[in-house]
KOLBA-778417 format. One line per field, with one value per atom (N, C-alpha, C): residue number from 1; atom name; x, y, z. Coordinates in pm, 1 decimal, always signed. Example, Ala and Ser with C-alpha at 12.3 -4.5 7.8 and 13.67 -1.06 7.14 Angstrom:
// KOLBA-778417
num = (1|1|1|2|2|2)
atome = (N|CA|C|N|CA|C)
u = (+1319.0|+1230.0|+1320.0|+1285.0|+1367.0|+1290.0)
v = (-569.0|-450.0|-330.0|-225.0|-106.0|+3.0)
w = (+780.0|+780.0|+780.0|+708.0|+714.0|+787.0)
//
This chain:
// KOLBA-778417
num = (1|1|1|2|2|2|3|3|3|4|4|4|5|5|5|6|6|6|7|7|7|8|8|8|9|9|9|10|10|10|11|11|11|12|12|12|13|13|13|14|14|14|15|15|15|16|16|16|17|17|17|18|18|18|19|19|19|20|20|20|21|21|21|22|22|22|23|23|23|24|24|24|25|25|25|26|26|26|27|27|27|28|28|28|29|29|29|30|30|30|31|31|31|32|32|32|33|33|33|34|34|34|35|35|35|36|36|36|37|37|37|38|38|38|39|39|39|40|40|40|41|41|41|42|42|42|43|43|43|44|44|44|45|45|45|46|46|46|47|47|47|48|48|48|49|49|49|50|50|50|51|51|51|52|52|52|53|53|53|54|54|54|55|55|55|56|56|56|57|57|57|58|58|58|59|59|59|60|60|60|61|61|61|62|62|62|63|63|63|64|64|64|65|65|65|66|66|66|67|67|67|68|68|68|69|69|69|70|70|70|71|71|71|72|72|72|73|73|73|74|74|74|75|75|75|76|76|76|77|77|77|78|78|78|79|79|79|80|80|80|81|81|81|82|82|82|83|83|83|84|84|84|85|85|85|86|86|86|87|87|87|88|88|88|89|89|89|90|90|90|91|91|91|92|92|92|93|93|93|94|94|94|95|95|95|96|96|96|97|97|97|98|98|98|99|99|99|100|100|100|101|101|101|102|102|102|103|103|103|104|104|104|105|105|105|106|106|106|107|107|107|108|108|108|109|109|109|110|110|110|111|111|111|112|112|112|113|113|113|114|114|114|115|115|115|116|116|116|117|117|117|118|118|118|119|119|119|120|120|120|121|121|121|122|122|122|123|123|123|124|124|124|125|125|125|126|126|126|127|127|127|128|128|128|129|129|129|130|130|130|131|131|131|132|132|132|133|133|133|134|134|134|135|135|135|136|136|136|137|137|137|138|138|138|139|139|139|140|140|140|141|141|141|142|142|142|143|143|143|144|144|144|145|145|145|146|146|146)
atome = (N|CA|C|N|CA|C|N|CA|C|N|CA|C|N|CA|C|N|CA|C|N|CA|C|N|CA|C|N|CA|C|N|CA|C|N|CA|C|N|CA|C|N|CA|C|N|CA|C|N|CA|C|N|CA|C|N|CA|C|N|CA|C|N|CA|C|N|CA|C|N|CA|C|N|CA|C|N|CA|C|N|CA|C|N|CA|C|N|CA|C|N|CA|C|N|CA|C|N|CA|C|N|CA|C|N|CA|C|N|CA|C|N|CA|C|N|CA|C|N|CA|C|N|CA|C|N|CA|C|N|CA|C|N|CA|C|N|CA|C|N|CA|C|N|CA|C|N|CA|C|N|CA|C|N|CA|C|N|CA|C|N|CA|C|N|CA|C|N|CA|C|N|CA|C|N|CA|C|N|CA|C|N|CA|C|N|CA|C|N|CA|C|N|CA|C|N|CA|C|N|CA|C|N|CA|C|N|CA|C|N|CA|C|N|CA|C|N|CA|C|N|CA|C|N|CA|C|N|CA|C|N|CA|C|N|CA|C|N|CA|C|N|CA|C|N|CA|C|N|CA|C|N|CA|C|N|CA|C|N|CA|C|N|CA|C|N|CA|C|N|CA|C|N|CA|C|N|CA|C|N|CA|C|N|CA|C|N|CA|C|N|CA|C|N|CA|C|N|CA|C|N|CA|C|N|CA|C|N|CA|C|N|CA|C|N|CA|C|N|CA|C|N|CA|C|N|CA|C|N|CA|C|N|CA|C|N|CA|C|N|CA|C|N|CA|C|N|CA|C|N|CA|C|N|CA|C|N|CA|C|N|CA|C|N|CA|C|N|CA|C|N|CA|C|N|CA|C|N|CA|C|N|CA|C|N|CA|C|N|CA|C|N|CA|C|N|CA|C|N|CA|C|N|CA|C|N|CA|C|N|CA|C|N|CA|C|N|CA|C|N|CA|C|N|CA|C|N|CA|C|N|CA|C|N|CA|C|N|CA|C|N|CA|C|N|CA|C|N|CA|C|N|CA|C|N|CA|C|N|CA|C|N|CA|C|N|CA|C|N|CA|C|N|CA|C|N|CA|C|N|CA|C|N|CA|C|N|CA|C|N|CA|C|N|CA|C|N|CA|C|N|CA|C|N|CA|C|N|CA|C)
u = (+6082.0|+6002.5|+5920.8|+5907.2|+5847.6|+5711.1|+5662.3|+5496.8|+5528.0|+5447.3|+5456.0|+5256.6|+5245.1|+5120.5|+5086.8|+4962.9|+4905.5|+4899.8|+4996.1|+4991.2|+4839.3|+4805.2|+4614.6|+4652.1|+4504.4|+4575.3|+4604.0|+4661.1|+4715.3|+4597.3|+4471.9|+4363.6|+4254.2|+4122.9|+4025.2|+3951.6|+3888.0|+3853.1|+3757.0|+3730.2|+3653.3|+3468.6|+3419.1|+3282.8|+3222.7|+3159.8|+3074.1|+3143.4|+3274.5|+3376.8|+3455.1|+3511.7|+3572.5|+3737.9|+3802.3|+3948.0|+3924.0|+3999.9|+3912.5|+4055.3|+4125.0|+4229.0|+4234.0|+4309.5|+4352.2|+4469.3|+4460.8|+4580.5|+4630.6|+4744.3|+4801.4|+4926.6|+4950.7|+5041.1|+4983.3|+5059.6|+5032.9|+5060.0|+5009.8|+4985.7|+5104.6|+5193.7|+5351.6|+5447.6|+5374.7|+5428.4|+5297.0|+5271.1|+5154.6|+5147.7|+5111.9|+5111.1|+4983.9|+4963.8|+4820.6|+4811.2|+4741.5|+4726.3|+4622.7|+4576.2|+4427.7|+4387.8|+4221.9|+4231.3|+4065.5|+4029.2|+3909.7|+3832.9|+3731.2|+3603.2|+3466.8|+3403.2|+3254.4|+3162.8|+3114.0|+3013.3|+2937.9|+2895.1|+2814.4|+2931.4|+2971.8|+3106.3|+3100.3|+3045.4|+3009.5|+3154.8|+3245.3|+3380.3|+3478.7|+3545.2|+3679.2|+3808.8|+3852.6|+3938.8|+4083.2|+4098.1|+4182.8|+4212.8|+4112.4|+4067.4|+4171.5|+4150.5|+4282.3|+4372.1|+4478.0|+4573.1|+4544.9|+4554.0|+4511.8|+4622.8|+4631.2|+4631.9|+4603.5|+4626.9|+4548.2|+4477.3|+4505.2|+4424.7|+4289.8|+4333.2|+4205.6|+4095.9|+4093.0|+4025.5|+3899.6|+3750.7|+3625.4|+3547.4|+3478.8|+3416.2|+3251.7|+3226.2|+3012.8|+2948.4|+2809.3|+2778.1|+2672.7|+2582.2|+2534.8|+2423.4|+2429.2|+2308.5|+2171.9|+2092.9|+1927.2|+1874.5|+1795.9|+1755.4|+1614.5|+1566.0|+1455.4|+1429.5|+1344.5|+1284.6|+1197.0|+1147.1|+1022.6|+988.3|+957.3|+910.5|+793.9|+778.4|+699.9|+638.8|+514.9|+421.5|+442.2|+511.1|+500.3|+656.9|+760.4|+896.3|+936.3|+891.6|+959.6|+1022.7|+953.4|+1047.3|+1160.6|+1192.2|+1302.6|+1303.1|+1367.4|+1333.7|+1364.6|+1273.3|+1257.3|+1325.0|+1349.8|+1389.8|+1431.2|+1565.6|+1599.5|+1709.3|+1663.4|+1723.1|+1780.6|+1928.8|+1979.5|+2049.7|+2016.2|+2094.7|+2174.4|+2294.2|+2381.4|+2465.2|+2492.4|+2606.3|+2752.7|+2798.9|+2938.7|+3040.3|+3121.0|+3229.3|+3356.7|+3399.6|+3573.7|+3623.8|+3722.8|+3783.3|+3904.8|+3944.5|+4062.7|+3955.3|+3920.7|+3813.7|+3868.6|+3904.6|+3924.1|+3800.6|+3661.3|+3582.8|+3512.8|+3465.2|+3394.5|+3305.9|+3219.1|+3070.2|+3104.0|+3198.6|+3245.0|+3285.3|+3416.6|+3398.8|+3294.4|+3229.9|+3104.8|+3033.7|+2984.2|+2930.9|+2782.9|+2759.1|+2655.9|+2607.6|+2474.5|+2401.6|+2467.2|+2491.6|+2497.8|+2327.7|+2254.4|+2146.8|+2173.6|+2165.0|+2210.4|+2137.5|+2142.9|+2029.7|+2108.1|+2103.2|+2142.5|+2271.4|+2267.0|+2354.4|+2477.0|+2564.9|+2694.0|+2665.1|+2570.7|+2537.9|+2467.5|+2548.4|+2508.1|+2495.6|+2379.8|+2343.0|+2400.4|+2446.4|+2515.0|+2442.7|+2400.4|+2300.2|+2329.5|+2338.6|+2346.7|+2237.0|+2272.9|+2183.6|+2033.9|+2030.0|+1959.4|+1824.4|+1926.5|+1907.7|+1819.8|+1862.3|+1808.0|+1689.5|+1653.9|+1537.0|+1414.3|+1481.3|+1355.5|+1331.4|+1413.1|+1424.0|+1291.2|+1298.4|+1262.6|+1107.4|+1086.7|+969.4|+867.5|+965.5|+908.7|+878.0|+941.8|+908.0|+768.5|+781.4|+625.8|+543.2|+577.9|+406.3|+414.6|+521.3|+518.8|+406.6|+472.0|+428.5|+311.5|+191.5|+62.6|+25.7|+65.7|+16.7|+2.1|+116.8|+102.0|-25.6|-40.2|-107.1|-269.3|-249.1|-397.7|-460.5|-329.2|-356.9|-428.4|-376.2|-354.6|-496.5|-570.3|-666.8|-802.9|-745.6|-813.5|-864.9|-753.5|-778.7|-855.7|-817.8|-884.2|-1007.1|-1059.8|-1206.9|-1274.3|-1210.8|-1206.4|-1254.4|-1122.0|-1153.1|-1250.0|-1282.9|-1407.2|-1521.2|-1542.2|-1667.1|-1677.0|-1583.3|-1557.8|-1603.7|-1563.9|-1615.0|-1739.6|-1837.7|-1944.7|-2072.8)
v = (-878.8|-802.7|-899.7|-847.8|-932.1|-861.4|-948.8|-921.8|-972.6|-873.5|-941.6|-967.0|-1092.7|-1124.4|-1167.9|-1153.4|-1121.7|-1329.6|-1382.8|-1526.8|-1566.2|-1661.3|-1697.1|-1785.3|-1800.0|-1888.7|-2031.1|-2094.6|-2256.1|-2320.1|-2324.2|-2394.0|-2325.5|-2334.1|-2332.3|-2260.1|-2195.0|-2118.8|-2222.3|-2254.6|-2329.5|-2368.9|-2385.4|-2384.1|-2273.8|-2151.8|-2079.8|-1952.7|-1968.1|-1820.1|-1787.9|-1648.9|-1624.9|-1620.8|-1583.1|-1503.1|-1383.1|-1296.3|-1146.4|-1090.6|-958.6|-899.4|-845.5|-901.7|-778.3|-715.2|-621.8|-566.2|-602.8|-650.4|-687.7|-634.8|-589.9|-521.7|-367.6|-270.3|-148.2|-27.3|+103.4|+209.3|+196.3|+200.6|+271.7|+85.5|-25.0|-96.7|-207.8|-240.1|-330.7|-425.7|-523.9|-604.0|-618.0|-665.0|-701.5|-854.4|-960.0|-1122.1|-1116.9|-1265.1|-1301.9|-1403.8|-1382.8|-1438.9|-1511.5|-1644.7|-1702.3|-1608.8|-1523.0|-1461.5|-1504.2|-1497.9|-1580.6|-1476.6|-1585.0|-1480.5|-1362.1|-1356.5|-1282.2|-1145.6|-1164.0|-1062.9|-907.2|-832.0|-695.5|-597.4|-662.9|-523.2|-604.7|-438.5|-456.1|-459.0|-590.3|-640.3|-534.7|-456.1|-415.3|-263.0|-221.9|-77.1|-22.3|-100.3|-56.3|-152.7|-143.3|-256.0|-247.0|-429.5|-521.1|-645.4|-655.3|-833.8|-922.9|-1031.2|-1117.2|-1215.7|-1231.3|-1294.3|-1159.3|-1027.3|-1019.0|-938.9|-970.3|-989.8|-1030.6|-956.4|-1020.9|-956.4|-1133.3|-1094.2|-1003.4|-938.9|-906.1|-855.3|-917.9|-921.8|-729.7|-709.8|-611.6|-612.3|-477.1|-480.9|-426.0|-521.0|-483.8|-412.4|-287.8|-248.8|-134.9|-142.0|-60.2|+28.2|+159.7|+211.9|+207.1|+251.0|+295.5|+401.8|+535.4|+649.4|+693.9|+812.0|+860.8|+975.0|+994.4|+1147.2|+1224.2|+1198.2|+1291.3|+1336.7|+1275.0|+1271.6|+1368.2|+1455.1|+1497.4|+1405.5|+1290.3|+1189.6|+1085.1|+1153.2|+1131.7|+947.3|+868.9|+713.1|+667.1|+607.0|+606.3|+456.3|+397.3|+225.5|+203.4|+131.0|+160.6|-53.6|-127.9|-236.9|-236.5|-344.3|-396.8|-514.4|-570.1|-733.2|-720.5|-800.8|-867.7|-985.5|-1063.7|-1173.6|-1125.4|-1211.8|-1218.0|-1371.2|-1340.0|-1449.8|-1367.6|-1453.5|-1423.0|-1556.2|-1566.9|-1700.3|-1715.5|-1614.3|-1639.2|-1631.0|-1624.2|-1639.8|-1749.6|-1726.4|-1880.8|-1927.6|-1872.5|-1929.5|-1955.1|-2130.1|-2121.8|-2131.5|-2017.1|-1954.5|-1848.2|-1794.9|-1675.1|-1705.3|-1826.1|-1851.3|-1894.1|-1946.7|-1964.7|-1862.1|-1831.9|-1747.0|-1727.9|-1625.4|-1613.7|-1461.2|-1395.1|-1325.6|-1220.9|-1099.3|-1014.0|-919.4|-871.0|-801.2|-698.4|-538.1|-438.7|-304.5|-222.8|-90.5|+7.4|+135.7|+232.7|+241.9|+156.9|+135.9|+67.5|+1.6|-26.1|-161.6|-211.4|-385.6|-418.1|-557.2|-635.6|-764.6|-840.0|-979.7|-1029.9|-1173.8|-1278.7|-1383.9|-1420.2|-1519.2|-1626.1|-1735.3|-1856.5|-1862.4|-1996.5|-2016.7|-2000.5|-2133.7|-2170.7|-2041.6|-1962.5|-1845.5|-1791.1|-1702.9|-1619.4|-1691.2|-1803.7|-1900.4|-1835.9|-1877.5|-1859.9|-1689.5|-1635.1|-1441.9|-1425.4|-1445.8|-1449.3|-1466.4|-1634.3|-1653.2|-1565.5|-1498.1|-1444.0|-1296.5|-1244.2|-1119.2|-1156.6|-1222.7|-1245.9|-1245.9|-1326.4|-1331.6|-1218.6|-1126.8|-997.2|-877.9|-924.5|-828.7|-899.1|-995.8|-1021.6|-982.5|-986.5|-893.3|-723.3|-681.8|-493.9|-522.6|-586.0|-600.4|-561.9|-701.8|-689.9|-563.9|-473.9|-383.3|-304.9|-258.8|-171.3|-181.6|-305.3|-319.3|-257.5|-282.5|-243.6|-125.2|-42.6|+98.3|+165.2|+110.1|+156.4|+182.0|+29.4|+17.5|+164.1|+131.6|+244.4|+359.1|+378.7|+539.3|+539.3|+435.6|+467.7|+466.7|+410.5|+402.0|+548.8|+603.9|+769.5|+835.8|+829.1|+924.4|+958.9|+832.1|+826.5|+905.3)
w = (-8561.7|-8468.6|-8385.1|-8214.8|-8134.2|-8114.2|-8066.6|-8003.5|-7860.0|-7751.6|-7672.0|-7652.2|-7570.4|-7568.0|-7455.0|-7379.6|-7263.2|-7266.6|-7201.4|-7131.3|-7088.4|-7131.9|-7136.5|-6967.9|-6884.8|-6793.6|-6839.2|-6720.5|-6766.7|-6786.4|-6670.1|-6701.4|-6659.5|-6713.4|-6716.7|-6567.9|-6504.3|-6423.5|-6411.8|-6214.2|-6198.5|-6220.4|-6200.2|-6307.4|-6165.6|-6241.1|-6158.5|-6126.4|-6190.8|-6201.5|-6357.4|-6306.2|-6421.8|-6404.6|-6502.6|-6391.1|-6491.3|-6373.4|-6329.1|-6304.7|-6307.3|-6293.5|-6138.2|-6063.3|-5941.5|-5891.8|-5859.4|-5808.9|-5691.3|-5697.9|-5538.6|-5514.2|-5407.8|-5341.1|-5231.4|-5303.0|-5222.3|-5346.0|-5316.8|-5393.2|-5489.9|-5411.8|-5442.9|-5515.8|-5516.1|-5585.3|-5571.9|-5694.6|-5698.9|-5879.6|-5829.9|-5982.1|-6025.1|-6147.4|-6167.8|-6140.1|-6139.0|-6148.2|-6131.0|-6209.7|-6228.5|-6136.9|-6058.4|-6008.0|-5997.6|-5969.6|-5984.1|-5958.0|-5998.1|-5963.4|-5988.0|-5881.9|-5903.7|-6013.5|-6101.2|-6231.8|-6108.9|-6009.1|-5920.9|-5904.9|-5868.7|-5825.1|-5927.9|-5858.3|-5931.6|-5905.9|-5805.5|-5783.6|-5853.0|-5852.0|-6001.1|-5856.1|-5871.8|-5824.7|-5837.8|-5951.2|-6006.9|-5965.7|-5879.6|-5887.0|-5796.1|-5675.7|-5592.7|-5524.2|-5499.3|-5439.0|-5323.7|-5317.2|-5158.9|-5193.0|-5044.6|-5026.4|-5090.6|-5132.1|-5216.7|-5131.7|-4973.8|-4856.5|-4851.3|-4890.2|-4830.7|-4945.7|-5062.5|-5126.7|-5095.5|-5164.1|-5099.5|-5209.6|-5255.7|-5372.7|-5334.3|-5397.7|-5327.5|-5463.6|-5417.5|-5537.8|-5531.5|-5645.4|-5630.2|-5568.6|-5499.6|-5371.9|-5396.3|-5349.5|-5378.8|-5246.9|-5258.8|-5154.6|-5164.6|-5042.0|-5040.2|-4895.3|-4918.7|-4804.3|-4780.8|-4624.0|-4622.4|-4589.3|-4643.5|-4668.9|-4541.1|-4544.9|-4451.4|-4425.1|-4487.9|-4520.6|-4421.2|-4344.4|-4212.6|-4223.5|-4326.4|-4288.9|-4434.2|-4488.9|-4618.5|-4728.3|-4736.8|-4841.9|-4756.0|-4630.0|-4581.1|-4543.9|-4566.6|-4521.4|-4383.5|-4387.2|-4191.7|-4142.4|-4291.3|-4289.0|-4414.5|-4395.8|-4532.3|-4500.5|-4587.6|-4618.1|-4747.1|-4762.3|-4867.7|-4834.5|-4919.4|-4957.0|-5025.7|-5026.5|-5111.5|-5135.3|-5182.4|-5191.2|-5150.3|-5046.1|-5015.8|-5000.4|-5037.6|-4977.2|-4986.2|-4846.4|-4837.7|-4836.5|-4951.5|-4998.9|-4866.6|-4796.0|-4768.7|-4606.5|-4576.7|-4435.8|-4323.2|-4242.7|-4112.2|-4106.1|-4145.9|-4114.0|-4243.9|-4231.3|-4373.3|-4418.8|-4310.7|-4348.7|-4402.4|-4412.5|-4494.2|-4605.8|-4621.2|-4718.9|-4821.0|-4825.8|-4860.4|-4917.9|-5051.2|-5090.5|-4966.9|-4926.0|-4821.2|-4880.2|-4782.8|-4762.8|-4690.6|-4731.9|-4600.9|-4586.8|-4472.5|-4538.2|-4367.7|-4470.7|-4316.1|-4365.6|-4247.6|-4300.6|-4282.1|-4227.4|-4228.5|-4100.3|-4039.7|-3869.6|-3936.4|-3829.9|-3872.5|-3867.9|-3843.2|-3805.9|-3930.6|-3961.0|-4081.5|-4048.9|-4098.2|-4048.6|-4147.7|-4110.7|-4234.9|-4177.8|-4348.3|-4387.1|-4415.6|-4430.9|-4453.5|-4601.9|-4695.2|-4799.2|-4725.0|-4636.7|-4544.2|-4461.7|-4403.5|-4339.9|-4420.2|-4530.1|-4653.1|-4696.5|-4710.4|-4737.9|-4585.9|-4542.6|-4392.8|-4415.5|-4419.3|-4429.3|-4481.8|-4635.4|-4718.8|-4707.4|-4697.3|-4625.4|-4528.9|-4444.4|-4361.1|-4412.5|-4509.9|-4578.8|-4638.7|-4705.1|-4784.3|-4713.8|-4576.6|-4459.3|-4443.7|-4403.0|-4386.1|-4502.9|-4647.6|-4717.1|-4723.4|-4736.4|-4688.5|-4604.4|-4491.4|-4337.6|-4374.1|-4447.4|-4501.9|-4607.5|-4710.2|-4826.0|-4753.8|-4658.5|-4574.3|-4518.1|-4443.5|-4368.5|-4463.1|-4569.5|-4660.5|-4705.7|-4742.5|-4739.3|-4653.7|-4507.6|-4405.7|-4383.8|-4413.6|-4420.1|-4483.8|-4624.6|-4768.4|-4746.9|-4684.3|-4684.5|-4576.0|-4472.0|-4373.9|-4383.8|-4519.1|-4534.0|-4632.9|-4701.2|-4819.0|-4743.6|-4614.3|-4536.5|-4495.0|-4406.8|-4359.5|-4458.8|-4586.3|-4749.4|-4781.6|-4700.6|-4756.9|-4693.1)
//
């Protein structure tokens, strides 16, 4: 009696990935093969058949609104970040694990390591500038109270 057994790969997955199962082909004929995935990489390669050029790893997305007493809950601004690369990319800022960060519209900015550093930066002066306001008011309205 035979066993058959799932072939391990030949070598070692490069440092900073795994190998990860995907489906390649099309609905109606498709294989599975494994293929380098970065530890970041939150989608199942496997879920539906693609290309193996167009494969695109992303990682999971962080995001927030901003709400509005006047709006029923409804968000008036709504951001999310995430990690991307396309290995198979002509361009190799894509390849490149990068930033995508986009809101509710069809437009998405791509970030550079670089990029996302300055972003970033500038959120914090940002959330000090709200922090302050927030302040401002407070006092405001505790003066009005009195």
């Amino acid at each position: 009696m035979s066993t058959l057994a799932t072939p391990e790969p030949p070598v070692a997955p490069a440092p900073g990935t795994r190998w990860a199962p995907a489906r390649v082909g099309t609905w109606s004929r498709s294989q599975i093969v494994y293929i380098e995935c970065p530890v970041w990489c939150t989608e199942d390669h496997a879920d539906s058949p693609s290309a193996l050029e167009d494969i695109t790893h992303y990682g999971e997305p962080e995001g927030m609104t901003v709400p509005s007493f006047l709006g029923d809950n409804d968000a008036h601004y709504s951001w999310w970040a995430r990690i991307e690369c396309d290995p198979a990319s002509d361009d190799e800022r894509m390849r490149a694990a990068h930033l995508i960060v986009g809101d509710d519209s069809t437009f998405e900015a791509r970030l550079t390591v670089n990029m996302a550093h300055e972003l970033a930066d500038g959120l914090v002066a940002f959330i000090a500038a709200v922090r302050g306001m927030a302040h401002v008011a407070r006092v405001a309205n505790e003066a009005d109270a009195d």
